[in-house]
N, CA, C and O atoms as a MOPAC input file, in Angstrom:
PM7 MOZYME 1SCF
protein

 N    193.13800 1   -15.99000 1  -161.33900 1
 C    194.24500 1   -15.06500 1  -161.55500 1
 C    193.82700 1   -13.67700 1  -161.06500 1
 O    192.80400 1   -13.11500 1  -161.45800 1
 N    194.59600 1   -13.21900 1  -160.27600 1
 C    194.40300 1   -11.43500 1  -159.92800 1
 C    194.63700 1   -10.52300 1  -160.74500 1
 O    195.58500 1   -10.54700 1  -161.53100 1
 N    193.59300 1    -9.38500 1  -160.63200 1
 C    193.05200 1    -8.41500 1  -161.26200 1
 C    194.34300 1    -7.66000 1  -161.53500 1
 O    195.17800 1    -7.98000 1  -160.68900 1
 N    194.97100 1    -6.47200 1  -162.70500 1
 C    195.36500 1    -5.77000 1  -162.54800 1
 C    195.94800 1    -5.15400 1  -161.56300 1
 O    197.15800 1    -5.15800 1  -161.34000 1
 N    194.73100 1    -4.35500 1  -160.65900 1
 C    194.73000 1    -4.26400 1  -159.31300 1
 C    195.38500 1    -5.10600 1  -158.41100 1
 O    196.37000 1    -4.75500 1  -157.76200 1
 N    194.92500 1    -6.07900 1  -158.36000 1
 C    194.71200 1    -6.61000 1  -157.38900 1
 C    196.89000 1    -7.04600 1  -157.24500 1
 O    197.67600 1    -7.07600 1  -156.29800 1
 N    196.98300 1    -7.22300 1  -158.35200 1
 C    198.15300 1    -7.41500 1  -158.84200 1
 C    199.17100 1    -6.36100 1  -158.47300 1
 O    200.20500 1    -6.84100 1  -158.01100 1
 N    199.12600 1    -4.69600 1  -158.58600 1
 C    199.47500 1    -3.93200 1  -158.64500 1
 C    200.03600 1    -3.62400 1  -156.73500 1
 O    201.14300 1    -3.44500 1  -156.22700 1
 N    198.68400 1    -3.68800 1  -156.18700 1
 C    198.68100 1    -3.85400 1  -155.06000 1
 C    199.47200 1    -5.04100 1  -153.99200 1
 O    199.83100 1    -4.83200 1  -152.83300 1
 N    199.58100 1    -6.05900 1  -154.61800 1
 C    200.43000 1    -7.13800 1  -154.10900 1
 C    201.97100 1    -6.29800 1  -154.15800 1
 O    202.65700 1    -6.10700 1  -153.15400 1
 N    202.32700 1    -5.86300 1  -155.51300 1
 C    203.80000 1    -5.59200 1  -155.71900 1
 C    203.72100 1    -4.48200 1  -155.02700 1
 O    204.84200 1    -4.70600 1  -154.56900 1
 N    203.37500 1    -3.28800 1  -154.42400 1
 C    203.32800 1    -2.45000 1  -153.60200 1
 C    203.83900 1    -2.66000 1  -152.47500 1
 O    204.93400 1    -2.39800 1  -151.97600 1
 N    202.62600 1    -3.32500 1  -152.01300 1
 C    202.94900 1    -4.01700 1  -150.30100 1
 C    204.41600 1    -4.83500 1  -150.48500 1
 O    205.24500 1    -4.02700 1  -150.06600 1
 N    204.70100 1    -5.32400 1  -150.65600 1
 C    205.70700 1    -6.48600 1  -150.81400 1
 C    207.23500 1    -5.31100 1  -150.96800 1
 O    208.27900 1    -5.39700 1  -150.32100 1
 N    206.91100 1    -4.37400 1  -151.93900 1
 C    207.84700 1    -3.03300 1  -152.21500 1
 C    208.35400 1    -2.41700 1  -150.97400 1
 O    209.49200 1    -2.14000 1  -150.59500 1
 N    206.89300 1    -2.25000 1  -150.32000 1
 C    206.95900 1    -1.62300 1  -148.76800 1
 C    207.76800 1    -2.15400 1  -147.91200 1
 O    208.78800 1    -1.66400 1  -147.42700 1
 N    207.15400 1    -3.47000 1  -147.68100 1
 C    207.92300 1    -4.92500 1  -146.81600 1
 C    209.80000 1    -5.16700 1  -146.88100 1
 O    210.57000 1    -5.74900 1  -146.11600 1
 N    210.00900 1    -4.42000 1  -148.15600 1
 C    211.55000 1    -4.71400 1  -148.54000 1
 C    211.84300 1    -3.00900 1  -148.38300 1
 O    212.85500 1    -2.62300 1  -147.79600 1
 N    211.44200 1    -2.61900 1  -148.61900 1
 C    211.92300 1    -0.96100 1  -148.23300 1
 C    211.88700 1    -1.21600 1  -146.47900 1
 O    213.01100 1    -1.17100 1  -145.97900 1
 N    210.94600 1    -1.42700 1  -145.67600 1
 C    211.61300 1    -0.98600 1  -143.95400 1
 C    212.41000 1    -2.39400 1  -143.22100 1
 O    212.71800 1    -2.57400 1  -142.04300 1
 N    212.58200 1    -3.21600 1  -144.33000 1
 C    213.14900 1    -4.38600 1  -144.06600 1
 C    214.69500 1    -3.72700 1  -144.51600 1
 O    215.46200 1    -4.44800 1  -143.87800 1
 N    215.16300 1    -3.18100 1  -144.93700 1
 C    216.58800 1    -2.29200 1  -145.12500 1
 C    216.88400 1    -2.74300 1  -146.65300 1
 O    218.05100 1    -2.55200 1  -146.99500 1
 N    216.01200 1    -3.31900 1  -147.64800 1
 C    216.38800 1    -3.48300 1  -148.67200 1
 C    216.44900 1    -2.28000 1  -149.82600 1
 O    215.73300 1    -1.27900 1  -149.81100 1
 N    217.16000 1    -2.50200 1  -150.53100 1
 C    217.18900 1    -1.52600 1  -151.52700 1
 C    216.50000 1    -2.34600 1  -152.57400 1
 O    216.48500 1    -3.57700 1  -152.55700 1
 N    215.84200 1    -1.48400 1  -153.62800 1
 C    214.96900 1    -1.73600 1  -154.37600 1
 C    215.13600 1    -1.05300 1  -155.58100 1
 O    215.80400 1    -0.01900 1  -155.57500 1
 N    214.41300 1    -1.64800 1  -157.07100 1
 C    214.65800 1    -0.77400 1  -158.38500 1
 C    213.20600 1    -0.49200 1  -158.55800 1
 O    212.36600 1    -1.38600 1  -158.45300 1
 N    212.85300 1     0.96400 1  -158.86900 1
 C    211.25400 1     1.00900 1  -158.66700 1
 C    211.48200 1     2.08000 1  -159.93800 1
 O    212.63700 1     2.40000 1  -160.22000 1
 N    210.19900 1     2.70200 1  -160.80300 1
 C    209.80100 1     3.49300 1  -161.67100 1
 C    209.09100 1     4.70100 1  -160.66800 1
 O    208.33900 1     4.64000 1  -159.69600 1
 N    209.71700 1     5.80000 1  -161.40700 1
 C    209.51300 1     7.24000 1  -160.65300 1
 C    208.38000 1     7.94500 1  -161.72500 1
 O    207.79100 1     7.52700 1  -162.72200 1
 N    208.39600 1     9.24400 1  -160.97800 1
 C    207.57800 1     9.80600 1  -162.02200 1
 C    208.71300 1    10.52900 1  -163.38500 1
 O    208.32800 1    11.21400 1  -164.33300 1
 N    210.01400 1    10.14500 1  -163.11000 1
 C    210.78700 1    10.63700 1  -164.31800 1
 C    211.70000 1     9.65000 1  -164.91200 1
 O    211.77500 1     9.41200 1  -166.11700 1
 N    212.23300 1     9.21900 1  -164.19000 1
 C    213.20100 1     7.77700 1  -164.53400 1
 C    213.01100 1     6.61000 1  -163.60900 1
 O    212.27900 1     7.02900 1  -162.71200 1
 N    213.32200 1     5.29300 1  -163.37300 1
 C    213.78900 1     4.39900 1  -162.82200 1
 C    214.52300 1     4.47700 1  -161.95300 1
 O    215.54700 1     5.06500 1  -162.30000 1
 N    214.52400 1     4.10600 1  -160.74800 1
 C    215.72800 1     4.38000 1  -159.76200 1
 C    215.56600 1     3.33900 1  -158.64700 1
 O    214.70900 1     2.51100 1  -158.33800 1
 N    216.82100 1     3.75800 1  -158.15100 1
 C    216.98800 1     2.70900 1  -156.90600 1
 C    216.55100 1     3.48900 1  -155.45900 1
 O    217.17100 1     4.46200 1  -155.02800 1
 N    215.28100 1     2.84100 1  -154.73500 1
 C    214.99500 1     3.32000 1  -153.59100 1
 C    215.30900 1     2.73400 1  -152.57400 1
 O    215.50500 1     1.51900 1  -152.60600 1
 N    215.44200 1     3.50700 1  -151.34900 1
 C    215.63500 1     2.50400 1  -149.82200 1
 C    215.09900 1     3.81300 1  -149.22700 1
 O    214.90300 1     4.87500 1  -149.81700 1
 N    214.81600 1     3.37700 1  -147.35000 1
 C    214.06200 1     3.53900 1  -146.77100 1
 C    215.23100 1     4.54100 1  -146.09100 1
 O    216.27500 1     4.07000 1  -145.64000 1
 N    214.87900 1     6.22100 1  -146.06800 1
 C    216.51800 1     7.34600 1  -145.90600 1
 C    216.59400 1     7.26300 1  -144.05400 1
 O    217.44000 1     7.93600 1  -143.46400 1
 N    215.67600 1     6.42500 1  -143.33600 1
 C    216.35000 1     6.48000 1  -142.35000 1
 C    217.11100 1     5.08900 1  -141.69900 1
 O    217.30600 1     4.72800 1  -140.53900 1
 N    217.42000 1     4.53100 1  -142.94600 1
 C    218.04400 1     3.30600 1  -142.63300 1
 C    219.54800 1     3.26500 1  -143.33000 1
 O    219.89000 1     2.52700 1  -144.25400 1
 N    220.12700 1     3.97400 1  -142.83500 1
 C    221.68000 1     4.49300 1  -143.35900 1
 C    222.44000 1     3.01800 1  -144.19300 1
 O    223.13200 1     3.03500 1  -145.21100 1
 N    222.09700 1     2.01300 1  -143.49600 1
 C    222.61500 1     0.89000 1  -144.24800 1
 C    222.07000 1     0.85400 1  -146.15700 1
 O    222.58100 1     0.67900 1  -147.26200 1
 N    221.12900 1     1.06100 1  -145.72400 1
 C    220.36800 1     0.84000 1  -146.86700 1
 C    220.80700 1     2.02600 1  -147.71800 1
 O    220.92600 1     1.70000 1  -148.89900 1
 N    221.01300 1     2.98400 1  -147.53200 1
 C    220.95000 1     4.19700 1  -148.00700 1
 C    222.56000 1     4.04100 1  -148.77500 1
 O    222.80800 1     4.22600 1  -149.96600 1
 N    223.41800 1     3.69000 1  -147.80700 1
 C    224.63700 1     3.53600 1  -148.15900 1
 C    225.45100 1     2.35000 1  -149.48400 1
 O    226.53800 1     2.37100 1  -150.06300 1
 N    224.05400 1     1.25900 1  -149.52800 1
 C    224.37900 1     0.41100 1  -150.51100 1
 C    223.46700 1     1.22400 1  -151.92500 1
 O    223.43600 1     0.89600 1  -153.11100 1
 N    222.97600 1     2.06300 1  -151.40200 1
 C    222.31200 1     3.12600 1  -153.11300 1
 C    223.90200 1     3.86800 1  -153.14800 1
 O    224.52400 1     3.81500 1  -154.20900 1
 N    224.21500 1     4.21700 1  -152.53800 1
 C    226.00200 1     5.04900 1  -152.68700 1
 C    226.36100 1     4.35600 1  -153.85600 1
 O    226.61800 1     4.83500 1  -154.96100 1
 N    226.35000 1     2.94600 1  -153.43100 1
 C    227.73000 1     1.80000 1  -153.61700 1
 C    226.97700 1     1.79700 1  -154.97400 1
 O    227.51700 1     2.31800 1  -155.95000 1
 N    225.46200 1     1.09800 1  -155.09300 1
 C    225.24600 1     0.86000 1  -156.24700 1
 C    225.53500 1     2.04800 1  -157.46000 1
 O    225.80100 1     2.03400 1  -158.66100 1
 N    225.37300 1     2.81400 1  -156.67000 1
 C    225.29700 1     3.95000 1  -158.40200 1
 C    226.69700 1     4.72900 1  -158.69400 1
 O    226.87100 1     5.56200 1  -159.58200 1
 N    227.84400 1     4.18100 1  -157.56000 1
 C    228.89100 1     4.68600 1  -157.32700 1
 C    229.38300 1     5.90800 1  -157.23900 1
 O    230.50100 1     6.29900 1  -157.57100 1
 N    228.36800 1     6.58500 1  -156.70600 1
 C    228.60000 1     7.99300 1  -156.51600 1
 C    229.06900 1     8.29300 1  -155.16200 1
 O    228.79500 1     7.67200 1  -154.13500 1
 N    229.76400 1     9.25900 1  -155.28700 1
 C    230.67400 1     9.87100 1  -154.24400 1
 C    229.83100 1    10.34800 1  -153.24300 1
 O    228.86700 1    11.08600 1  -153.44700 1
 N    230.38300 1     9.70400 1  -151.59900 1
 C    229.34200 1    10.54900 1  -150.56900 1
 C    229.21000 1    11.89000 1  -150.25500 1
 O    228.39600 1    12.39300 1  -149.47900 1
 N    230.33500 1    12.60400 1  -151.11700 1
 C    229.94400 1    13.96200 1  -150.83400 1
 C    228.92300 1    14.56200 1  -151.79600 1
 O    228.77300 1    15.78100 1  -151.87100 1
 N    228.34300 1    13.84500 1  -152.40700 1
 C    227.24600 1    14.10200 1  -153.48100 1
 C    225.74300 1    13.30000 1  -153.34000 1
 O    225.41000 1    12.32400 1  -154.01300 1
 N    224.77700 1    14.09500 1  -152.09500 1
 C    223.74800 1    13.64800 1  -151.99000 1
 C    222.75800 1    13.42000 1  -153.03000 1
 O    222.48200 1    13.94300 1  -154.11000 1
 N    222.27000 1    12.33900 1  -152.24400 1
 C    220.45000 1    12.08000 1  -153.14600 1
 C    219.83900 1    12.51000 1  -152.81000 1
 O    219.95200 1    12.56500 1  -151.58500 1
 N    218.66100 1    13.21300 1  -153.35200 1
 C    217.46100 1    13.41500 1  -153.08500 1
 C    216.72100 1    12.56400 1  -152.91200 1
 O    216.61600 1    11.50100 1  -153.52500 1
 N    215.78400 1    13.20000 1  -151.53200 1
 C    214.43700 1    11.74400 1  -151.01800 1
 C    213.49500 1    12.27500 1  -151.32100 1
 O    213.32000 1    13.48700 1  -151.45000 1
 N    212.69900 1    11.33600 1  -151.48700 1
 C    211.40300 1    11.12100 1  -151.90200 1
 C    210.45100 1    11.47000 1  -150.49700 1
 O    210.73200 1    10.99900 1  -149.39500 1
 N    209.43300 1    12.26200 1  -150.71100 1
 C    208.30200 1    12.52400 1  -149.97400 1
 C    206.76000 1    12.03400 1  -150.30000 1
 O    206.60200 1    11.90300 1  -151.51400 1
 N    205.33100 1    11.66500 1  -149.35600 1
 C    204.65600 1    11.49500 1  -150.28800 1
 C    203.59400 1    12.72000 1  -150.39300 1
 O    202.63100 1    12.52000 1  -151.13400 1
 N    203.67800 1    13.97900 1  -149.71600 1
 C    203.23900 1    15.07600 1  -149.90600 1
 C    203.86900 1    15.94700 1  -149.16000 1
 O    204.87600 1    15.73700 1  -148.48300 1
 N    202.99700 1    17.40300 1  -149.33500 1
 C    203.58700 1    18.77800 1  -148.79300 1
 C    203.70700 1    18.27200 1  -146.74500 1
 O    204.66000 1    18.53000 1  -146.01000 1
 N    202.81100 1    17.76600 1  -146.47700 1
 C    203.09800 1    17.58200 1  -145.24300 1
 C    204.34600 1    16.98700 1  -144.46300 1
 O    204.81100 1    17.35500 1  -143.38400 1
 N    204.79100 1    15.88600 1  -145.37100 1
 C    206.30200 1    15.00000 1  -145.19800 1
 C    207.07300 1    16.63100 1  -145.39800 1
 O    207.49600 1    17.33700 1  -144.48200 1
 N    207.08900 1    16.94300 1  -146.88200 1
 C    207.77900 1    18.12600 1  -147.45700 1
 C    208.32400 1    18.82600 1  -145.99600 1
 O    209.53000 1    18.76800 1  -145.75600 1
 N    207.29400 1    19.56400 1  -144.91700 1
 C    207.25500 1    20.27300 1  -144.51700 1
 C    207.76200 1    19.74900 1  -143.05200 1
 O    208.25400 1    20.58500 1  -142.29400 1
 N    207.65400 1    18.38900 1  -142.63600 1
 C    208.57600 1    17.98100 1  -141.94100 1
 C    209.75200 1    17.76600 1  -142.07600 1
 O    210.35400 1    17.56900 1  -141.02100 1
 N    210.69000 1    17.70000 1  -143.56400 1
 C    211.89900 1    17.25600 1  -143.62900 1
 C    212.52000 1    18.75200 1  -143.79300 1
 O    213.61600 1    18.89900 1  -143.25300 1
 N    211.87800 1    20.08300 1  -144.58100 1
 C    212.59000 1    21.13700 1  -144.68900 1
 C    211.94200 1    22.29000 1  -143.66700 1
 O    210.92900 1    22.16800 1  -142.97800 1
 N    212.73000 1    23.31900 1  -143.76500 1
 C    212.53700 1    24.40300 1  -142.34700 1
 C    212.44900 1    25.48600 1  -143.38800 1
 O    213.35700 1    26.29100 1  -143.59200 1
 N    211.36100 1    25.46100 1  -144.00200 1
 C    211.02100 1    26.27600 1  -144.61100 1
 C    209.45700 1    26.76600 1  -144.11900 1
 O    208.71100 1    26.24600 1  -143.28800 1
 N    209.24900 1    28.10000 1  -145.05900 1
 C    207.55500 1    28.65700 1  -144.47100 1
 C    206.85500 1    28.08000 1  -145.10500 1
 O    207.24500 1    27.79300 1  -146.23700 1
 N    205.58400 1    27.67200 1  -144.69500 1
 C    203.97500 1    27.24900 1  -145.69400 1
 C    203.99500 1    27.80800 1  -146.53200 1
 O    203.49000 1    27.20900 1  -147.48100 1
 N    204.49300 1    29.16200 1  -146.84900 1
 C    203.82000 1    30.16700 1  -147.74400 1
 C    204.90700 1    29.80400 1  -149.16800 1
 O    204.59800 1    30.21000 1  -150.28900 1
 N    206.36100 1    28.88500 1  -148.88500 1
 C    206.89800 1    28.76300 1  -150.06900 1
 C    206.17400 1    27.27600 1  -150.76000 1
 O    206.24800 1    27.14200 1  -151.98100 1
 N    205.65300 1    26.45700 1  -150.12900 1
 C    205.00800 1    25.79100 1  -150.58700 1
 C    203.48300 1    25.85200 1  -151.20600 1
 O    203.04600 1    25.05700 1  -152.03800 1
 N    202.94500 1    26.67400 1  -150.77900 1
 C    202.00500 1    26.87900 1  -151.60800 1
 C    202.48200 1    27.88300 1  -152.67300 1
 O    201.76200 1    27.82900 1  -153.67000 1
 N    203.40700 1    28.71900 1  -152.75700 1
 C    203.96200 1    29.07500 1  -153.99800 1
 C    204.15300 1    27.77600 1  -154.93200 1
 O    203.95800 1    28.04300 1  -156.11800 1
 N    204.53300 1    26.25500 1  -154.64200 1
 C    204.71800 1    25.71500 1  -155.40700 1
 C    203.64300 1    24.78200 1  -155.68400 1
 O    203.71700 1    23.76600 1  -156.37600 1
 N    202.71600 1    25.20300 1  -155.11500 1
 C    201.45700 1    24.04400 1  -155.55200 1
 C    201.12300 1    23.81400 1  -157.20300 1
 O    200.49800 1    22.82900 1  -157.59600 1
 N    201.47700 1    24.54800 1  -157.82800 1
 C    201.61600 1    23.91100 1  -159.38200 1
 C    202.75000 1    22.94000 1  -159.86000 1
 O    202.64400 1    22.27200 1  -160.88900 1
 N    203.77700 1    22.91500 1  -159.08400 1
 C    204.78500 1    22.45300 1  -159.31700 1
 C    204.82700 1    20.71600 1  -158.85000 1
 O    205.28500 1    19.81400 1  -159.55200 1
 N    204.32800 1    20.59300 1  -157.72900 1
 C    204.23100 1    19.55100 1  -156.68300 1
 C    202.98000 1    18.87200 1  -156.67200 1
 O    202.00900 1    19.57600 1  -156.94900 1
 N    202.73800 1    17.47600 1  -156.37700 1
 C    203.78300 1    17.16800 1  -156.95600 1
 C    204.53100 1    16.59900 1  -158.26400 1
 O    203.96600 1    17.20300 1  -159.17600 1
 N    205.22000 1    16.00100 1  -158.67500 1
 C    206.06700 1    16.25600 1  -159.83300 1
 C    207.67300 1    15.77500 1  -159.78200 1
 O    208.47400 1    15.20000 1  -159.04500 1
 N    207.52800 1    16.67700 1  -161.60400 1
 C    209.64600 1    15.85500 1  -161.53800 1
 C    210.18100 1    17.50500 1  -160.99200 1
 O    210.44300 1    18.22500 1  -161.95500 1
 N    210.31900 1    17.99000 1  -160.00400 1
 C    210.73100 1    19.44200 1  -159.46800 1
 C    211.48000 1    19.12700 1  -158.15300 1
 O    210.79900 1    18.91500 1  -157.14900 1
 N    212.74500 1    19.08200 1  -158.08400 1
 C    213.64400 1    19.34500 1  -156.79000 1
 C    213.56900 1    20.31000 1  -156.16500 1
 O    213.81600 1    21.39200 1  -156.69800 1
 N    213.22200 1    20.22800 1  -154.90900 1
 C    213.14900 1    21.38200 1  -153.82700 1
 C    214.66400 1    21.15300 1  -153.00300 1
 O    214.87500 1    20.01100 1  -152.59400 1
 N    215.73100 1    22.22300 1  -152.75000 1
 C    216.27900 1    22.07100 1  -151.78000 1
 C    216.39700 1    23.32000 1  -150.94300 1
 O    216.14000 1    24.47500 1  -151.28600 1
 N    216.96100 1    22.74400 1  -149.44000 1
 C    216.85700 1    23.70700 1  -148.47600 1
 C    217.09900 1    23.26300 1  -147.59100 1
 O    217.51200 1    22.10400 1  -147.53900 1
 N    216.87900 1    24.26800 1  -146.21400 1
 C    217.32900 1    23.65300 1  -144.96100 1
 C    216.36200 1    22.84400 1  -144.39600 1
 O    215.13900 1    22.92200 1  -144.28500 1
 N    217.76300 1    21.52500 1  -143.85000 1
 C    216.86200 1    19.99100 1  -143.33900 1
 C    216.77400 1    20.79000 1  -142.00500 1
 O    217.66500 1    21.45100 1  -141.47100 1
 N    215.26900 1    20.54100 1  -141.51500 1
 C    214.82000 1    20.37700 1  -140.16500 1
 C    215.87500 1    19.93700 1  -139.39600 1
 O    216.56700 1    18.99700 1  -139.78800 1
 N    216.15000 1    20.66800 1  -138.03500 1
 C    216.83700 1    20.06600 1  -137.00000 1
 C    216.55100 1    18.78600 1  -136.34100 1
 O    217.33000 1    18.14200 1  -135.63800 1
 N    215.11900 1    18.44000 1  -136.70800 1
 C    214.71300 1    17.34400 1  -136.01000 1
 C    213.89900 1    16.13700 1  -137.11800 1
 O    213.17800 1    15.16700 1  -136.88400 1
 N    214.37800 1    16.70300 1  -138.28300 1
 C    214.34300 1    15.47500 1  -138.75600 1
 C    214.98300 1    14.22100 1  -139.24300 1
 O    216.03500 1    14.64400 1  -139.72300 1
 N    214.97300 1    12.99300 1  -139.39700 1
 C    216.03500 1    11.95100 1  -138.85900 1
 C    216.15100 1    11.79000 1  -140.44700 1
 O    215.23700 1    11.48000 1  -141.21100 1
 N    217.32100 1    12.03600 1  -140.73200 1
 C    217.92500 1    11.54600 1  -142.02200 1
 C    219.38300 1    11.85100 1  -141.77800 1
 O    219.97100 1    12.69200 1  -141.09800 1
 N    219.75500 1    10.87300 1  -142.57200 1
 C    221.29500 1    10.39800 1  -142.39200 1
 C    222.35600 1    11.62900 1  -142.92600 1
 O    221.96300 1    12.63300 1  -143.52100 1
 N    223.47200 1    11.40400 1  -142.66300 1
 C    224.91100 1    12.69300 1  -143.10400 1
 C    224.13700 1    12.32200 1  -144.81900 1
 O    223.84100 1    13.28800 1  -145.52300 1
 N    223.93000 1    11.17300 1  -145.23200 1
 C    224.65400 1    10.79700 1  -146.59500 1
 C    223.50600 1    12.08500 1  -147.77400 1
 O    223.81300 1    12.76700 1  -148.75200 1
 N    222.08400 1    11.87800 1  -146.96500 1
 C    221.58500 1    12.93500 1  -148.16400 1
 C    221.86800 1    14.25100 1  -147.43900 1
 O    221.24100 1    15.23300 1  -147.83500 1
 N    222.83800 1    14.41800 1  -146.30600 1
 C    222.64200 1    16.15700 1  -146.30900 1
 C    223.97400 1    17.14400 1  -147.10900 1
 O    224.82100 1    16.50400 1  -147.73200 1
 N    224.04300 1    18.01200 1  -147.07800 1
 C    225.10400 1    18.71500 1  -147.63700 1
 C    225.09100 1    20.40100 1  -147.29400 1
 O    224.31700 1    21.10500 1  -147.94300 1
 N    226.00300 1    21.03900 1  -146.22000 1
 C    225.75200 1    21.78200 1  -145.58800 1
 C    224.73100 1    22.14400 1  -145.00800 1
 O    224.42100 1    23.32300 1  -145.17900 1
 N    223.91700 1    21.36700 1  -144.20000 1
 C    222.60800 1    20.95500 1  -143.80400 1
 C    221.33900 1    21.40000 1  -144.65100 1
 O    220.29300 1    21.94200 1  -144.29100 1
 N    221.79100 1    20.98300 1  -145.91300 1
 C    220.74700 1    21.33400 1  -146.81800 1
 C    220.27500 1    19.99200 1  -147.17800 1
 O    221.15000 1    19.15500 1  -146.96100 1
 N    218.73000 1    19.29400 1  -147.85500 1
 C    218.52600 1    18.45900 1  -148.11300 1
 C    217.73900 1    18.36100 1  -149.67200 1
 O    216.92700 1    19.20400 1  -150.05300 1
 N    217.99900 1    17.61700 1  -150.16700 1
 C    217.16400 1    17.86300 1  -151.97000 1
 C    216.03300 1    16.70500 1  -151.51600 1
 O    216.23400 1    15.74100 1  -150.77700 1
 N    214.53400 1    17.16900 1  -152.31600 1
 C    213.67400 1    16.68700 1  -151.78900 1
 C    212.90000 1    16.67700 1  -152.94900 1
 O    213.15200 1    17.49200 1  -153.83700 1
 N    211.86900 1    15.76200 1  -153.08600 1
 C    210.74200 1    15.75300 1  -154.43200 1
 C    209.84600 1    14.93200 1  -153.96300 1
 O    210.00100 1    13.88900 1  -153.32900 1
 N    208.95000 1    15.43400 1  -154.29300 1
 C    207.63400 1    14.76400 1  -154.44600 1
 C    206.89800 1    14.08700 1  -155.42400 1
 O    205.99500 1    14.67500 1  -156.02100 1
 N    207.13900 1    13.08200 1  -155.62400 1
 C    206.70600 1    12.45400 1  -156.87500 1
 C    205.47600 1    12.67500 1  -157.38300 1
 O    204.52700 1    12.76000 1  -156.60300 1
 N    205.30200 1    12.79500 1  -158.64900 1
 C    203.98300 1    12.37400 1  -159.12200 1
 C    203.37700 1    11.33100 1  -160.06500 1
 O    202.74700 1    11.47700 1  -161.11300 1
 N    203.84400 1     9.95200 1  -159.21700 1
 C    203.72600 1     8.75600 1  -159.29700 1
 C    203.15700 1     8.34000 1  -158.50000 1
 O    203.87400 1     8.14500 1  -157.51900 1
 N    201.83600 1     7.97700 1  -158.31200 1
 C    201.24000 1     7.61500 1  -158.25500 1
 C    201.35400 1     6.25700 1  -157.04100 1
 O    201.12300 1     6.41200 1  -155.84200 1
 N    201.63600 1     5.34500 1  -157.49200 1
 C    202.40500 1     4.41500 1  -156.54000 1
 C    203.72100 1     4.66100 1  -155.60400 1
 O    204.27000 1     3.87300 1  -154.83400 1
 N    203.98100 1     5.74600 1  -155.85900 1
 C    205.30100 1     6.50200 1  -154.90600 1
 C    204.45700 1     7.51800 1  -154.06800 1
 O    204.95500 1     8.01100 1  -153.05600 1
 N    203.58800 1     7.73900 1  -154.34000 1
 C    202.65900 1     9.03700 1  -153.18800 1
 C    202.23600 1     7.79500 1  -152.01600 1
 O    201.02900 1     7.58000 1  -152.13200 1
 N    202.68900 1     7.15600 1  -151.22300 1
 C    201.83900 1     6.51900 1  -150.25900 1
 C    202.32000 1     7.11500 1  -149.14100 1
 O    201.84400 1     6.83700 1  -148.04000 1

């Protein structure tokens, strides 16, 4: 029988495998439970809409697994992120302006702003 680990690590990978496979998934955050999919796979993204029945003019926030993702998805300065290095990462929403060049769908933007967090879960930092 596999270790803890060894265990932990199976459901990970397999998590992964169904996240860029376009599946949506129910995973534990660092604050609640939620439903994840992979934000540049609009299909996927669009059946988290359906599931939680929220209106598309009311984005989700994505998940990052550090300041570096952070800093590719928003067009913000270094210097506001290391203002938040106590904060991050964590249960703390950052929003702001999405990068021109980063690929995420209409559904999480909202006047080209994007809500963003960085978990501090552990198994969500990969």
């Amino acid at each position: 029988m596999p270790s803890g680990t060894e265990r932990t690590k199976k459901v990970l990978t397999k998590a992964c495998e169904l996240l860029r496979a376009g599946e949506v998934i129910y995973f534990p955050t660092d604050t609640l439970p939620g439903l994840l999919a992979w934000v540049s796979i609009e299909d996927a993204v669009g059946r988290v809409f359906r599931a939680k029945r929220r209106p598309r003019g009311v984005p989700l926030p994505i998940g990052v697994s550090g300041t570096g993702q952070l800093l590719e998805v928003l067009d913000i300065p270094g210097g506001v992120i290391s203002a938040l290095k106590d904060f991050i990462p964590g249960p703390l929403t950052i929003v702001g302006p999405a990068r021109d060049d980063a690929d995420l769908p209409e559904e999480v933007l909202k006047d080209g702003e994007v809500a963003v967090r960085v978990p501090g879960y552990p198994p969500l930092m990969l």
